[in-house]
MARBA-3410 file (N, C-alpha, C, O; in Angstrom, 1 decimal):
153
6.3,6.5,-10.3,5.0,7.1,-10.2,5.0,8.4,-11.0,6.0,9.1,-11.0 ~ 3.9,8.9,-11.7,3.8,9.8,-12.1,4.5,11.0,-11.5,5.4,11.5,-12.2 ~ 4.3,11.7,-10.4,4.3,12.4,-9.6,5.5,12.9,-9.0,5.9,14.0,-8.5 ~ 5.9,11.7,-9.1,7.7,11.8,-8.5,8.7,12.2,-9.4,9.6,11.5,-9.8 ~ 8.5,13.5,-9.9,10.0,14.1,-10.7,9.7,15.6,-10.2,8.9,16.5,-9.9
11.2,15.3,-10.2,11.8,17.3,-10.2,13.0,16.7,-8.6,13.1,15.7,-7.9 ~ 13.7,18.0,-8.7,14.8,18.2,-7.7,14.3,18.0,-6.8,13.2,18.6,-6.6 ~ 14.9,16.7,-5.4,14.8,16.9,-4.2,14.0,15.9,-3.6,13.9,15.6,-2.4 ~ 13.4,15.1,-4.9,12.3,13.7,-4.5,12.6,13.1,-4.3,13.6,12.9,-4.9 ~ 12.2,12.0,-3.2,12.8,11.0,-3.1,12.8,9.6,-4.0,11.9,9.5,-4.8
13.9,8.4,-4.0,13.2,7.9,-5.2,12.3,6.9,-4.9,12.1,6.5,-3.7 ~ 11.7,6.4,-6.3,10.6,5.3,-5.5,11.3,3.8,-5.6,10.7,2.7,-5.6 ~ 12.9,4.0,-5.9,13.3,3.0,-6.4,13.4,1.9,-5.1,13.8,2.2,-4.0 ~ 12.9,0.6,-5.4,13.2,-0.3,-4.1,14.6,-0.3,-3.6,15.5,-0.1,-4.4 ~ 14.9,-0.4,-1.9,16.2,-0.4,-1.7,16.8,-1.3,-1.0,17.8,-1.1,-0.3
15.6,-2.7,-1.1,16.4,-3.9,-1.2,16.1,-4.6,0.7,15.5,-4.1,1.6 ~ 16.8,-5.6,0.7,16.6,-6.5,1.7,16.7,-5.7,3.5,16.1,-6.0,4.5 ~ 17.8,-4.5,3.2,18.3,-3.8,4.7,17.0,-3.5,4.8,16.4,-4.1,5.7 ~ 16.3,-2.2,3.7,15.4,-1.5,4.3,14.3,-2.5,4.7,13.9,-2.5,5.9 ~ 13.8,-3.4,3.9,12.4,-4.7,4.2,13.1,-4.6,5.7,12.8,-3.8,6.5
14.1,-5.6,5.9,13.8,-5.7,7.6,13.8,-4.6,8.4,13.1,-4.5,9.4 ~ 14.6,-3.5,8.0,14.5,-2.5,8.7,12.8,-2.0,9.1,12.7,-1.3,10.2 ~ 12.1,-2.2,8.5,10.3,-1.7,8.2,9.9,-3.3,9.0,9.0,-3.2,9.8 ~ 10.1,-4.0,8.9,9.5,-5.3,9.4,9.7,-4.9,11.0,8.7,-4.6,11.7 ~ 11.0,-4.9,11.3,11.1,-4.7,12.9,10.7,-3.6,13.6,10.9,-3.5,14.8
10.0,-2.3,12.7,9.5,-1.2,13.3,8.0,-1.4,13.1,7.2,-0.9,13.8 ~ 7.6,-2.1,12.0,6.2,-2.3,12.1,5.7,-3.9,12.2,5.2,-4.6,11.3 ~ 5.8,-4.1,13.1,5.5,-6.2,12.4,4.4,-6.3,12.6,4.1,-7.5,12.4 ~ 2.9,-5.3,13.1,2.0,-5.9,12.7,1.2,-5.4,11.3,0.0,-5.4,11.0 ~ 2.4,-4.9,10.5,1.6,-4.6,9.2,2.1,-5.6,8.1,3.2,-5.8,7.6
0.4,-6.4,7.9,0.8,-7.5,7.2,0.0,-7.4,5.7,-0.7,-6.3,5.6 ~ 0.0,-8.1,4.9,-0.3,-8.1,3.8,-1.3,-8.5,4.1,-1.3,-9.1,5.2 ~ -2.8,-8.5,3.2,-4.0,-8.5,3.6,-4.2,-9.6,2.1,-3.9,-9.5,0.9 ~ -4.9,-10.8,2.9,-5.4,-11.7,1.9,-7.1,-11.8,2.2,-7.6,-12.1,3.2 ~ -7.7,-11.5,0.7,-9.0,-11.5,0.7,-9.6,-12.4,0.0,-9.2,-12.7,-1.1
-10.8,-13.1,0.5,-11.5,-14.0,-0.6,-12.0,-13.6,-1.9,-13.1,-14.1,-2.3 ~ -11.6,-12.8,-2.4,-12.2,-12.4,-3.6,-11.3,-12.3,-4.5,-10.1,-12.4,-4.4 ~ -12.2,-12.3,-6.1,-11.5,-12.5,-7.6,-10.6,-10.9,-7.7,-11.2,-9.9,-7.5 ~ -9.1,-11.1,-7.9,-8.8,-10.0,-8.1,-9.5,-8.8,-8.9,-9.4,-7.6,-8.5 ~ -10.1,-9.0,-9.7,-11.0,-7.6,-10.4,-12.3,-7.1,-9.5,-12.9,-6.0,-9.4
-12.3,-8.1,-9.0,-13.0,-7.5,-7.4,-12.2,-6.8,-6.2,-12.5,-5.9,-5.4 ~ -11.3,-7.6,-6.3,-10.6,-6.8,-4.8,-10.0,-5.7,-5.3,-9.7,-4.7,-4.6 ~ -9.7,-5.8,-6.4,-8.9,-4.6,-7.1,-10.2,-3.1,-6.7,-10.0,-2.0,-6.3 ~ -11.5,-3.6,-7.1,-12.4,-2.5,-7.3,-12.8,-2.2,-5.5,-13.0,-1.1,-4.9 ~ -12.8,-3.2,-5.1,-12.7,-3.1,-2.9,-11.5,-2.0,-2.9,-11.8,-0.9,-2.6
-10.3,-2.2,-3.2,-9.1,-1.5,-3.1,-9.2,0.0,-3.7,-8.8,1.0,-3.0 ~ -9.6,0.1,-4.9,-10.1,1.5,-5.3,-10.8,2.4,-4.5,-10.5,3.5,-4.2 ~ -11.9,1.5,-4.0,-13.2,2.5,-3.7,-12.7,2.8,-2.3,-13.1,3.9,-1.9 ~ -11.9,1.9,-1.5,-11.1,2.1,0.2,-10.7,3.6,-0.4,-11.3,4.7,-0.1 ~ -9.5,3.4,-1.2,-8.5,4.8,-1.4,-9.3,5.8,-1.7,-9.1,6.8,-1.1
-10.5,5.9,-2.7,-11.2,6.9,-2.8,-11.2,6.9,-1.3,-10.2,7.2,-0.8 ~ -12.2,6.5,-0.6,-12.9,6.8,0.7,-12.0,7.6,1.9,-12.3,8.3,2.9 ~ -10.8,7.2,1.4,-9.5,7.5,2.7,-9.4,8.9,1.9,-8.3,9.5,2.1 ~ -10.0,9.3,1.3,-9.4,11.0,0.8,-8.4,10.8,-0.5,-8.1,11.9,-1.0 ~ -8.0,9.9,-1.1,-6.2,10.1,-1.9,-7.1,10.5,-2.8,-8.3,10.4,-3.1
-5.8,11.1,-3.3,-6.0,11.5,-4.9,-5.3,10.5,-5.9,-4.1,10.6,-6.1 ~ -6.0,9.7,-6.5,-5.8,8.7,-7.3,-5.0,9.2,-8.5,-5.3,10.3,-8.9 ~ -4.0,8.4,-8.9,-3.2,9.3,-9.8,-3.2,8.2,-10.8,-3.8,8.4,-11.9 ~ -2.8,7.4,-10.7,-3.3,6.3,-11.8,-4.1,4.6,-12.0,-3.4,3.9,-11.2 ~ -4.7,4.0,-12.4,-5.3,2.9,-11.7,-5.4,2.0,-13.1,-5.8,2.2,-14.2
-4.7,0.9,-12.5,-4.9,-0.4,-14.1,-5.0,-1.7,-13.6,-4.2,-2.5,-13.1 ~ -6.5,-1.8,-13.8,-6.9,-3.1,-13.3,-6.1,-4.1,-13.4,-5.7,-4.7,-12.4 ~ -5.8,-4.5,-14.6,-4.9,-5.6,-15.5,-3.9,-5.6,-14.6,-3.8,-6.4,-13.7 ~ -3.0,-4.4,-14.6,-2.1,-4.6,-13.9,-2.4,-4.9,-12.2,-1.8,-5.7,-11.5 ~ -3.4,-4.3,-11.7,-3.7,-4.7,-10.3,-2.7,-3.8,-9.8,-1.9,-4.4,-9.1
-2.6,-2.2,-10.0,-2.0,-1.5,-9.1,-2.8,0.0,-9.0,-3.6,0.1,-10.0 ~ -2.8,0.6,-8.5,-3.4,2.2,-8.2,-2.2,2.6,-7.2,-1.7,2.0,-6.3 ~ -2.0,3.7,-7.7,-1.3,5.0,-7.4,-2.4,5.9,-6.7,-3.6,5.9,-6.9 ~ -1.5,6.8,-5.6,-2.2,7.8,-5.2,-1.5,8.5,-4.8,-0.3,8.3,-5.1 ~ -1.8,10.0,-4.0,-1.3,10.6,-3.5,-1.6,11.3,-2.3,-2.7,11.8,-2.6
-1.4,11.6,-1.1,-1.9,12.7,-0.1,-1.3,13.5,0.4,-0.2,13.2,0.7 ~ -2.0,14.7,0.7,-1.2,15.9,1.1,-1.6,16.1,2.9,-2.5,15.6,3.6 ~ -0.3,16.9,3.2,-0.6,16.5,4.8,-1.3,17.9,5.3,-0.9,18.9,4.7 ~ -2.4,18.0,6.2,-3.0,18.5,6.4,-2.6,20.3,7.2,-3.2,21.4,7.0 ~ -1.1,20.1,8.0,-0.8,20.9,8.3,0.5,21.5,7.6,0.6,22.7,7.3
1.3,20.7,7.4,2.2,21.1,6.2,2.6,21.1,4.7,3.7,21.4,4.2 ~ 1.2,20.8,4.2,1.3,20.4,2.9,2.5,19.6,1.8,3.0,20.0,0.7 ~ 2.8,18.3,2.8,3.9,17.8,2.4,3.1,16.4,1.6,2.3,15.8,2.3 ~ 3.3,16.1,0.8,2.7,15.0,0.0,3.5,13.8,0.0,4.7,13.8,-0.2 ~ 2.7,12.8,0.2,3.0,11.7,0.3,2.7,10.7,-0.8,1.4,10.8,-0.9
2.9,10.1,-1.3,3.1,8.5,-2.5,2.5,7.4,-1.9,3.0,7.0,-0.8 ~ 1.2,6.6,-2.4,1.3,5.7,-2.1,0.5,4.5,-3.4,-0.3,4.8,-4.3 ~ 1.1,3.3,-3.1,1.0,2.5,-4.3,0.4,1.0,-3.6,1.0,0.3,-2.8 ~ -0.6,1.0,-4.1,-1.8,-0.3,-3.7,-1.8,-1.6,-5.1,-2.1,-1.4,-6.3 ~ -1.1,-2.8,-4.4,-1.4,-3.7,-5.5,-1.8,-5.2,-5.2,-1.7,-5.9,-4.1
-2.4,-5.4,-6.2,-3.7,-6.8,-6.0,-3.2,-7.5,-6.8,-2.6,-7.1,-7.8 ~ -3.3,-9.1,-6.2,-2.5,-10.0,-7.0,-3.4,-11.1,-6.7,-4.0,-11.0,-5.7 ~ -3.5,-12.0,-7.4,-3.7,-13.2,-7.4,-3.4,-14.5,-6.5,-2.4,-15.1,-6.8 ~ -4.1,-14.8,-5.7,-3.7,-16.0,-5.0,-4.5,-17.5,-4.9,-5.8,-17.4,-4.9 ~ -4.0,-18.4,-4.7,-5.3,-19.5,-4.4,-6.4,-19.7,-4.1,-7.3,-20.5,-4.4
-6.2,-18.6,-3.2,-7.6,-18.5,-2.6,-8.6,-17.1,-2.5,-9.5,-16.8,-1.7 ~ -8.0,-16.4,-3.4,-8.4,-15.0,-3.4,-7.2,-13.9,-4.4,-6.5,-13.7,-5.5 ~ -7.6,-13.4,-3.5,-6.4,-12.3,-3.5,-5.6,-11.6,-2.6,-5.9,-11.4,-1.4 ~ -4.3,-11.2,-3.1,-3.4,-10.7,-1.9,-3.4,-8.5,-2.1,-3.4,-7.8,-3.0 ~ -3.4,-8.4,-1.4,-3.7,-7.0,-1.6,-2.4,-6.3,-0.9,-2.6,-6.5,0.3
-1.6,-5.7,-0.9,-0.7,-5.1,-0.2,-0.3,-3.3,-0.9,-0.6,-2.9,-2.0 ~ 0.5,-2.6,0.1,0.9,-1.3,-0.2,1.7,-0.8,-0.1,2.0,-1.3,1.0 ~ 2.5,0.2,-0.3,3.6,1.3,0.4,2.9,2.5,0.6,1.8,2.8,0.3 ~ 3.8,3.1,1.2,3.1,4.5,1.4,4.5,5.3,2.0,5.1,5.2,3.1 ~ 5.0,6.3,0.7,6.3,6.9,0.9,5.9,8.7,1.1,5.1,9.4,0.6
7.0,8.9,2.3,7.0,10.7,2.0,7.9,10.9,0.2,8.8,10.2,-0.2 ~ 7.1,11.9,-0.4,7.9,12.2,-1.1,9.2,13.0,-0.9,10.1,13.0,-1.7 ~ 9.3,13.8,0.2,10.5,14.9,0.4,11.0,14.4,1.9,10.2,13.9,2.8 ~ 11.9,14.6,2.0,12.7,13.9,3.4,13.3,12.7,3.4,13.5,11.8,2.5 ~ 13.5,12.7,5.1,13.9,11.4,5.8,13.3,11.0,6.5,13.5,9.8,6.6
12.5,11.6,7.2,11.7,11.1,8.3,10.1,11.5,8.4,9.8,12.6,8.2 ~ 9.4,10.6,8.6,8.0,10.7,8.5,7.3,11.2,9.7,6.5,12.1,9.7 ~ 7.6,10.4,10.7,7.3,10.5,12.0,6.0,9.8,11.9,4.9,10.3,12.0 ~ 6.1,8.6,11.6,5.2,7.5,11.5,3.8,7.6,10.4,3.1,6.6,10.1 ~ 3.8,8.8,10.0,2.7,9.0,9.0,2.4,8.2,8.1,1.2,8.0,7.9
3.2,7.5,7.4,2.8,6.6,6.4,3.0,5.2,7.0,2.9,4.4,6.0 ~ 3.2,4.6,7.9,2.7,3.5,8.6,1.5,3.5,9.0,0.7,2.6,8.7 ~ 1.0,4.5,9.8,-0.3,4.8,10.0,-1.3,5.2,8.8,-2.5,5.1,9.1 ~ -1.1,5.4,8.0,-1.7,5.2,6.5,-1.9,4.1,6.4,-3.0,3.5,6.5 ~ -0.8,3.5,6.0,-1.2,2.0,5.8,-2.5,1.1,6.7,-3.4,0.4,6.5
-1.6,1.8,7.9,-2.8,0.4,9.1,-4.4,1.4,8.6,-5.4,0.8,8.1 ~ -4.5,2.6,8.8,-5.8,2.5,8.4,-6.3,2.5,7.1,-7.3,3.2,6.7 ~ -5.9,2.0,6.7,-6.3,1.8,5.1,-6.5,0.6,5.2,-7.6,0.3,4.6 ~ -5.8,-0.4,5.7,-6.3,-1.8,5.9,-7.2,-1.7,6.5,-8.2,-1.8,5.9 ~ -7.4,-1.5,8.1,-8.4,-1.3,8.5,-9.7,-1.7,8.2,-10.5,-2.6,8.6
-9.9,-0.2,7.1,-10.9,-0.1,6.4,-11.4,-1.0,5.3,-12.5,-1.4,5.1 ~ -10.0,-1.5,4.6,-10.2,-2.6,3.7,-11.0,-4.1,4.4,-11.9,-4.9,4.0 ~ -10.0,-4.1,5.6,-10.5,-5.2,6.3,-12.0,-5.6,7.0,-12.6,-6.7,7.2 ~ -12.4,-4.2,7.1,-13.6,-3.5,8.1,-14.7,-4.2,6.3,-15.4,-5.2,6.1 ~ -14.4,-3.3,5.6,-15.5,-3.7,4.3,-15.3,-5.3,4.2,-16.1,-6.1,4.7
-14.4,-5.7,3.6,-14.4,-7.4,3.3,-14.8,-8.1,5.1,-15.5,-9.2,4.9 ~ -14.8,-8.0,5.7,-15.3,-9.1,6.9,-16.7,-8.6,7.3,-17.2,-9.4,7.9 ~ -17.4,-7.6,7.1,-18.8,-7.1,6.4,-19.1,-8.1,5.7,-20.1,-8.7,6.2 ~ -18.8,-8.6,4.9,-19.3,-8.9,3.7,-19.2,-10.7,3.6,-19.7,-11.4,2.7 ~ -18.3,-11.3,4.8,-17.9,-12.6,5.0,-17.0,-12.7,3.5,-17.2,-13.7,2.7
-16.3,-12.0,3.3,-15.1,-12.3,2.7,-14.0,-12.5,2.9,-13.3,-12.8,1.9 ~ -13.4,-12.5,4.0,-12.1,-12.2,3.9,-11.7,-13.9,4.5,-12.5,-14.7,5.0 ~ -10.0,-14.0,3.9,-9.8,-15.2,3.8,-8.6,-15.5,5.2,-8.4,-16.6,5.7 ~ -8.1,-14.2,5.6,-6.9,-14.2,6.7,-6.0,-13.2,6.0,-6.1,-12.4,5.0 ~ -5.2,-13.6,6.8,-4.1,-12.6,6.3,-2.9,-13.3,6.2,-2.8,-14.3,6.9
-1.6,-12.9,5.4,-1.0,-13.5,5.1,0.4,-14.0,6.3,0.2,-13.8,7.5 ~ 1.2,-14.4,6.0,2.3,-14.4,7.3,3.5,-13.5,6.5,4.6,-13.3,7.0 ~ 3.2,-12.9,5.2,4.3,-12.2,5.1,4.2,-10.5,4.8,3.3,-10.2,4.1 ~ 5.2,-9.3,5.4,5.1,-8.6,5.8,4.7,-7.4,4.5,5.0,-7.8,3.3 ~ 4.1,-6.0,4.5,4.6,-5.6,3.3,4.7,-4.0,4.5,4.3,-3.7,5.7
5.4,-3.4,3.2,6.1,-1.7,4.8,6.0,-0.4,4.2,6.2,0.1,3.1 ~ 5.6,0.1,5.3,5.6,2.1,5.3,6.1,2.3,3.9,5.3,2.9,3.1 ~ 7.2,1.9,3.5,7.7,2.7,2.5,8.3,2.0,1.7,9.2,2.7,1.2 ~ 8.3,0.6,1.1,8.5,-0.5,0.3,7.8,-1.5,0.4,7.2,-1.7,1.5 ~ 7.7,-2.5,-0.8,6.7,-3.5,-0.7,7.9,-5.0,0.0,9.1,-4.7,-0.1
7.6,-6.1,0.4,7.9,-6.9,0.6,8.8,-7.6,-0.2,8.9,-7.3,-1.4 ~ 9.6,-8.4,0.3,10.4,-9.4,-0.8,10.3,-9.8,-1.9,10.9,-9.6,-3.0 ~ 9.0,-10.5,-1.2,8.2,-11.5,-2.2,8.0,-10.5,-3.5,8.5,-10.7,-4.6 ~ 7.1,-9.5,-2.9,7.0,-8.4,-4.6,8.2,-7.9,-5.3,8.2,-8.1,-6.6 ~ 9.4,-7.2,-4.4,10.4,-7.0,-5.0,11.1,-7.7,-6.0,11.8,-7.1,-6.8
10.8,-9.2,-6.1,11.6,-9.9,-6.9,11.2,-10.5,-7.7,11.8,-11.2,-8.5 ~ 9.2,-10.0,-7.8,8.8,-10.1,-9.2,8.5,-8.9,-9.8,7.5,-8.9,-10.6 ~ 9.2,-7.7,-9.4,8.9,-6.0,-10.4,9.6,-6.2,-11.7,9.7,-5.3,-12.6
END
């Protein structure tokens, strides 16, 4: 991510199969969100959510089907990373996220709770709209994306 350099950050490098379960068994109802829509649609649903949630969008490529953001925490001004990506599926699209502190070890749940309301909201607009297709059976977490993505970066 843009954002992530200088002394003390943490990295955004994936850290593989321990951490996925490790995030699955602390969060298992945060699941990947599949939507009935053309990814250049869900991509622009996914945009306009993170606008709405406050982030400060740091970079966004349709083509690619990812947006970057960032947010700052309200009482300690500690900023957080988070990375939204849309992908293509049979029947839509799959939409999933991370959402990392940049400095530390411990969150104290803040970026799980990002996530779920960000779906939420995602989910809240698309089932409005009679779009949504379900959700998927596989997981994506607080602070890395899923398997499945890991092993197509």
């Amino acid at each position: 991510m843009p954002l992530r350099q200088g002394d003390g950050i943490n990295s955004v490098v994936y850290e593989g199969a321990k951490i996925a379960d490790q995030q699955r068994r602390a969060n298992p109802d945060i699941l990947a969100l599949t939507v009935g829509l053309q990814p250049d649609v869900a991509f622009a649903r996914a945009l306009k959510t993170a606008q709405q949630m406050g982030w400060t969008i740091v970079a966004s490529d349709k083509s690619a089907g990812r947006i970057e953001a960032s947010q700052r925490s309200r009482w300690m001004g500690f900023t957080d990373d988070i990375v939204v990506r849309v992908a293509p599926t049979n029947s839509g699209s799959r939409i999933d996220l991370r959402s990392s502190s940049r400095y530390g070890r411990s969150d104290f749940g803040v970026n799980a709770e990002r996530v779920r309301d960000y779906l939420t909201e995602l989910r809240s607009a698309s089932t409005s709209q009679g779009l949504m297709a379900g959700l998927l059976c596989t997981h994506f977490e607080a602070g890395t994306f899923d398997d499945h993505h890991a092993a197509h970066r």
